[in-house]
MARLOVEX-77983 format. One line per 8 residues: their letters; for each residue x, y, z of C-alpha. Coordinates in Angstrom, 1 decimal. Last residue first. Layout:
N
A	X Y Z; ...
END
This chain:
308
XXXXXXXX	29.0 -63.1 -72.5; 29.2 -59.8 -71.2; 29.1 -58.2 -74.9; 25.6 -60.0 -75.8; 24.2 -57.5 -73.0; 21.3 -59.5 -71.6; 22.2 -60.5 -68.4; 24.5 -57.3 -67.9
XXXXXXXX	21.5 -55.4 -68.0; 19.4 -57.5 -66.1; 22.2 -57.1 -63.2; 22.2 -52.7 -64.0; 18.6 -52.9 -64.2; 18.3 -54.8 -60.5; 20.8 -52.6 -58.6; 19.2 -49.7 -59.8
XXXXXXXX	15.4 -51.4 -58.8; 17.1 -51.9 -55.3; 18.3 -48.1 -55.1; 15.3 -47.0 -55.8; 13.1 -49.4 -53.3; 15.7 -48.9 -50.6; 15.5 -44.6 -50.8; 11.9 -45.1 -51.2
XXXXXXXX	11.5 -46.7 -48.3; 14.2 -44.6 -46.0; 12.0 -41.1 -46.6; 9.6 -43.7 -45.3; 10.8 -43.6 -42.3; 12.6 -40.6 -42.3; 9.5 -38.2 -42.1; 7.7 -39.4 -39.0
XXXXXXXX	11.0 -40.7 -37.6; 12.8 -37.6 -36.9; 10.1 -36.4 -34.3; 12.3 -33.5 -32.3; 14.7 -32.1 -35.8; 12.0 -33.7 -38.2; 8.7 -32.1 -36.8; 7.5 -29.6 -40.0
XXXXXXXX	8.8 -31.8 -42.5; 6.9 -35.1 -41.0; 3.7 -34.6 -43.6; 5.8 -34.3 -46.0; 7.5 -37.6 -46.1; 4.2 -39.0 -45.5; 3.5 -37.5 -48.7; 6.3 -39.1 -50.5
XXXXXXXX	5.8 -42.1 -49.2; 1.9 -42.6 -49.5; -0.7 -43.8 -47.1; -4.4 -43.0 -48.6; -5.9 -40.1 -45.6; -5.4 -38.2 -47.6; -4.9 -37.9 -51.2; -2.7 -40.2 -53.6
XXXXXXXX	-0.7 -37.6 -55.8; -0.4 -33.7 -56.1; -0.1 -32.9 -52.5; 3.6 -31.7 -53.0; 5.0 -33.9 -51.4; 2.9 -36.6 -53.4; 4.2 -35.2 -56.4; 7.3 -36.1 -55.1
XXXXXXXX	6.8 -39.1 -54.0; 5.5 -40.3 -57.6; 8.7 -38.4 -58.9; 11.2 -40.0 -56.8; 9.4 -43.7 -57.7; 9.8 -42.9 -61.6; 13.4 -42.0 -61.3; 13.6 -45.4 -59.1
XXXXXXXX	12.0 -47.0 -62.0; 13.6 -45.8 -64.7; 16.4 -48.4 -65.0; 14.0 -51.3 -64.6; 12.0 -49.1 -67.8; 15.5 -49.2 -69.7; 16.0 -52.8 -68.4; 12.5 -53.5 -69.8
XXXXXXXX	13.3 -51.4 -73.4; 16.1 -53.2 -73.8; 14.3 -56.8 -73.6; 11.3 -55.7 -75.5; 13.5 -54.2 -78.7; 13.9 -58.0 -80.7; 10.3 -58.7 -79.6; 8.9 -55.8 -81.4
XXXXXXXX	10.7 -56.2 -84.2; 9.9 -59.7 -85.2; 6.2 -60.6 -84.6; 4.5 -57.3 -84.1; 6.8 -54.9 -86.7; 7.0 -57.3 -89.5; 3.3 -58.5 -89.2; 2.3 -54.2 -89.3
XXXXXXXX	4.9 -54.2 -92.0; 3.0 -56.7 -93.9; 5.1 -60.0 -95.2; 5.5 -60.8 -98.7; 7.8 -63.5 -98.6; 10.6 -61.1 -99.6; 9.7 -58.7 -96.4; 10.5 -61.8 -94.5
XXXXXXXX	13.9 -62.3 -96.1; 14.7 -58.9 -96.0; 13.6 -58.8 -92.4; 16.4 -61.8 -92.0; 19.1 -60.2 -93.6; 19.0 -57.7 -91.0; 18.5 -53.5 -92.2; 15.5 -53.3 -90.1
XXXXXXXX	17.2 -54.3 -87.0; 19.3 -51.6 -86.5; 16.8 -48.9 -87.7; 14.5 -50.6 -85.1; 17.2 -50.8 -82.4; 17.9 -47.1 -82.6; 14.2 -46.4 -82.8; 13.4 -48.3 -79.8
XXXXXXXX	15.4 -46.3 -77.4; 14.1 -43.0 -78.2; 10.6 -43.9 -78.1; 11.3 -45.2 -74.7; 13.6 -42.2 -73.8; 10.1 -40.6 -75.3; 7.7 -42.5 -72.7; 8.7 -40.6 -69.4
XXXXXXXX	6.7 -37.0 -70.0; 3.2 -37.7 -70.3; 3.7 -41.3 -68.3; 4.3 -39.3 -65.1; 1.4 -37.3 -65.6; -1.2 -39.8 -66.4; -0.1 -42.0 -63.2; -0.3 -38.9 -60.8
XXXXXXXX	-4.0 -37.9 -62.5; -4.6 -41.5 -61.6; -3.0 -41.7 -58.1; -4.8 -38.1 -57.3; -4.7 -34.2 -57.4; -5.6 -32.5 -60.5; -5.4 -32.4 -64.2; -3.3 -29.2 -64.6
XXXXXXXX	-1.3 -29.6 -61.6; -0.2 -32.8 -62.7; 0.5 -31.7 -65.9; 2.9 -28.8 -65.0; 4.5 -30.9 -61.9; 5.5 -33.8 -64.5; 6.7 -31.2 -66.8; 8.7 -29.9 -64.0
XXXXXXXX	9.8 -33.6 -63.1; 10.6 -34.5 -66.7; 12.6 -31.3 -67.6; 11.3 -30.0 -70.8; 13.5 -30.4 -74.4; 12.6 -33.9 -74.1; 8.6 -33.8 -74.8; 9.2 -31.9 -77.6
XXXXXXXX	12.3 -33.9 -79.3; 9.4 -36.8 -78.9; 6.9 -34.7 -81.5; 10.4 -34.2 -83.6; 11.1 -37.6 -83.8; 7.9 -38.7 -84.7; 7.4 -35.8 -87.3; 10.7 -37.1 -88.7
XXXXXXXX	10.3 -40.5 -88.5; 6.8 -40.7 -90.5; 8.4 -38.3 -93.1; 10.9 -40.4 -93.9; 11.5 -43.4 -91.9; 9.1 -46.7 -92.0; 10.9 -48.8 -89.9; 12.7 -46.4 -87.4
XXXXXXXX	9.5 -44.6 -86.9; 6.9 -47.6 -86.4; 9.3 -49.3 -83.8; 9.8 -45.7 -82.0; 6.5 -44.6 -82.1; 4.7 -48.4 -81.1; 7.7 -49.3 -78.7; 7.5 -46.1 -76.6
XXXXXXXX	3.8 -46.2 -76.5; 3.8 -50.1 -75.6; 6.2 -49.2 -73.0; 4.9 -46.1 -71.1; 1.6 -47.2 -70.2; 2.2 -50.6 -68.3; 5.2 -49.0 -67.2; 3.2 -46.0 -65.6
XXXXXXXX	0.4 -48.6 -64.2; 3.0 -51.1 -62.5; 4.5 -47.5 -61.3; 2.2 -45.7 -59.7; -0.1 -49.3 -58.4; 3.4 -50.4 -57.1; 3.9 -46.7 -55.3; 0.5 -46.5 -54.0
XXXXXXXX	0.5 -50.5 -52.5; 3.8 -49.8 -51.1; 2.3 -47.2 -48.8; 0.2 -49.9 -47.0; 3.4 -51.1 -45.4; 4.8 -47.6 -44.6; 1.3 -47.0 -43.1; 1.4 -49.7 -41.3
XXXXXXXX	4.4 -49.0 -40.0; 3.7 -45.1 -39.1; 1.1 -46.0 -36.6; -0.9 -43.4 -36.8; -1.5 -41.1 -34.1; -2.2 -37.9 -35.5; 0.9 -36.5 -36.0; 2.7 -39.7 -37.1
XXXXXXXX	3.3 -42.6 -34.8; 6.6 -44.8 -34.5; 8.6 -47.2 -36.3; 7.6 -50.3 -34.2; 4.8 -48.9 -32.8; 3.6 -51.2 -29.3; 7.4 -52.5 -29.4; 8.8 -48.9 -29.8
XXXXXXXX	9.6 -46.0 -32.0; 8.9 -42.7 -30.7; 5.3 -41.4 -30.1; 4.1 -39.0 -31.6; 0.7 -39.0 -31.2; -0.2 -41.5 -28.8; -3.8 -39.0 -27.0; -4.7 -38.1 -30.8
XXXXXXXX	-5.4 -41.5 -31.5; -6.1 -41.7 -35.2; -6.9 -44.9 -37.9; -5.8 -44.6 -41.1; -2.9 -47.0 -41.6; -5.2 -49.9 -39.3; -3.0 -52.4 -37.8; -3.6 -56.1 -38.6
XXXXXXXX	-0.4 -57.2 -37.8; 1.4 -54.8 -40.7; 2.6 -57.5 -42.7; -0.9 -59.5 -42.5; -3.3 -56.3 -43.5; -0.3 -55.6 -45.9; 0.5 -59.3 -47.8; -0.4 -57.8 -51.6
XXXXXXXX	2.1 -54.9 -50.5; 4.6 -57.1 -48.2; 4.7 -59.1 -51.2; 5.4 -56.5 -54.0; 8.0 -55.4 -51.7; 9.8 -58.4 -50.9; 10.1 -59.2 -54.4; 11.9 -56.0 -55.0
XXXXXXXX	14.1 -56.4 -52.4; 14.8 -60.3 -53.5; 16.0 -58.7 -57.0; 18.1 -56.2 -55.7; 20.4 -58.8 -54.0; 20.0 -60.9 -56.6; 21.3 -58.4 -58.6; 23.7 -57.1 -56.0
XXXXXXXX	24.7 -61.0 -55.7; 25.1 -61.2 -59.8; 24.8 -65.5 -60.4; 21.7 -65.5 -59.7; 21.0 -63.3 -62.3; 22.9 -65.5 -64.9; 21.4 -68.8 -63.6; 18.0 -67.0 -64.3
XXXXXXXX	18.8 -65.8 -67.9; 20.1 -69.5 -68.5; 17.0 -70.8 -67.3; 14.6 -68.4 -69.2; 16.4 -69.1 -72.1; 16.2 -73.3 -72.3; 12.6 -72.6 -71.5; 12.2 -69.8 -74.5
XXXXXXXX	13.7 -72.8 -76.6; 12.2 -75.8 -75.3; 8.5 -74.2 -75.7; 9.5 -73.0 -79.2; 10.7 -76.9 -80.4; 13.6 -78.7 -81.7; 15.9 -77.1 -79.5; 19.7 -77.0 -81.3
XXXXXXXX	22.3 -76.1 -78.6; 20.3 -78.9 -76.1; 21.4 -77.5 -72.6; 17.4 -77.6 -71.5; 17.5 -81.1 -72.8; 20.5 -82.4 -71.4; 20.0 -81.5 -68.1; 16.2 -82.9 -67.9
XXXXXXXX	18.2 -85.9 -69.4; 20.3 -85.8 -66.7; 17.8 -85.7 -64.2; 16.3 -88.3 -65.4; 19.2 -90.7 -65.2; 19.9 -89.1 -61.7; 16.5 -90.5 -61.0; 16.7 -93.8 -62.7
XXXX	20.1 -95.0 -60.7; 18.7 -94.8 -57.5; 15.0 -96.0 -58.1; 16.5 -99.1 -59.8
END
């Protein structure tokens, strides 16, 4: 009996999550989340980028473990550096750190730069682009201009403007970054909002007397979340490059706080006779951008109707 009940199960599992008519919200967003996951698994550079970004927010939480319990800030003057090896995998810096660890502990800045910049970017970009391309008029036009603003400057030299204007640190970093990357955002939702709002089924919900604050939360909103995620995917490796480079130029996480981009520049001045000190984790962010690429392009395809 056990034999022939477990495949029966399994079926009906099968059948269930395949169901083309769920009868209930929790099968539905199930049914979705498994067919957006076969569909990602399906892409190998997805994937590919997908296990590379997983890795990283491990070995961040995981750091004292990764890094073998291995200090980032600690100096030895007497083994500074020192080529790669099996006492320092990747090295020591110019004051004897062990440039591992501090690659390792380094993720933790650029997670906490851009968990904190998305976390910021997208409700703003969805509240002024939402709210402009459903009310219109006037609304959209002072919007629209007030983001036409913000995109007439390059991002990184508004970036640089800001951030020297509020001061070194992660937060100052954060506040900057999120100053000038929330209009594409904007942008974004706008077009799906004036898109949306002209549906037969906001029409039927305006008809049953719906507010446009209840309009714009429980059915606009939603309908623009999934573009504006693979945008924000999209953005992250431009988001990463400017978080190291404000740390090149000492306008991010201070000393002695690992970070990429100022390790980077810390190892300028000895990259022809001490090339590891700077490539290292010139190399990290290199991977971690090109892995969050990889990954909006697959989520992209996952949720582009057209690819179907």
């Amino acid at each position: 009996m056990t034999e022939i009940t477990a495949p029966q199960s399994t079926r009906g599992v099968r059948a269930w999550l395949t169901d083309p008519t769920p009868t209930s919200l929790a099968q539905a967003r199930l049914k979705r989340f498994v067919s957006v996951a076969a569909k990602l698994c399906s892409n190998p550079l997805a994937l590919f980028g997908l296990v590379i970004v997983a890795a990283l927010i491990l070995m961040a939480l995981l750091a004292p473990v990764v890094a073998g319990g291995v200090s980032p800030i600690d100096q030895n003057l007497a083994g500074r550096l020192q080529a790669p090896s099996a006492a320092h995998w990747f090295g020591t810096d110019e004051l004897g750190r062990d440039i591992f660890a501090r690659t390792v502990y380094g993720a933790r800045a650029t997670l906490a730069i851009v968990a904190l910049v998305g976390v910021i970017v997208v409700p703003v970009g969805l509240a002024i682009g939402t709210l402009s391309g459903y009310v219109g008029g006037a609304v959209d036009s002072v919007l629209m201009r007030i983001t036409d603003i913000f995109l007439a400057f390059p991002s990184l030299v508004l970036a640089l403007a800001f951030a020297a204007a509020l001061g070194p640190g992660i937060v100052n970093a954060v506040i900057a970054i999120s100053l000038t990357a929330w209009p594409p955002y904007a942008r974004l939702a706008r077009a799906e909002t004036a898109a949306i709002a002209r549906t037969d089924f906001i029409a039927a919900v305006v008809l049953q007397g719906a507010s446009t604050s209840r309009i714009l939360f429980r059915h606009v909103v939603p309908l623009c979340l999934s573009s504006v995620i693979i945008r924000l995917t999209l953005d992250m490796a431009g988001i990463i490059l400017t978080a190291a480079g404000l740390g090149f130029l000492g306008l991010g996480a201070q000393p002695p706080t690992p970070e990429w981009g100022a390790m980077v520049a810390a190892g300028r001045s000895v990259v022809l006779d001490q090339w590891w000190v700077a490539t290292i984790p010139g190399f990290a962010i290199f991977v971690v951008s090109l892995a969050f690429n990889i990954l909006g392009d697959g989520l992209r395809d996952v949720f582009d109707p057209r690819s179907a």
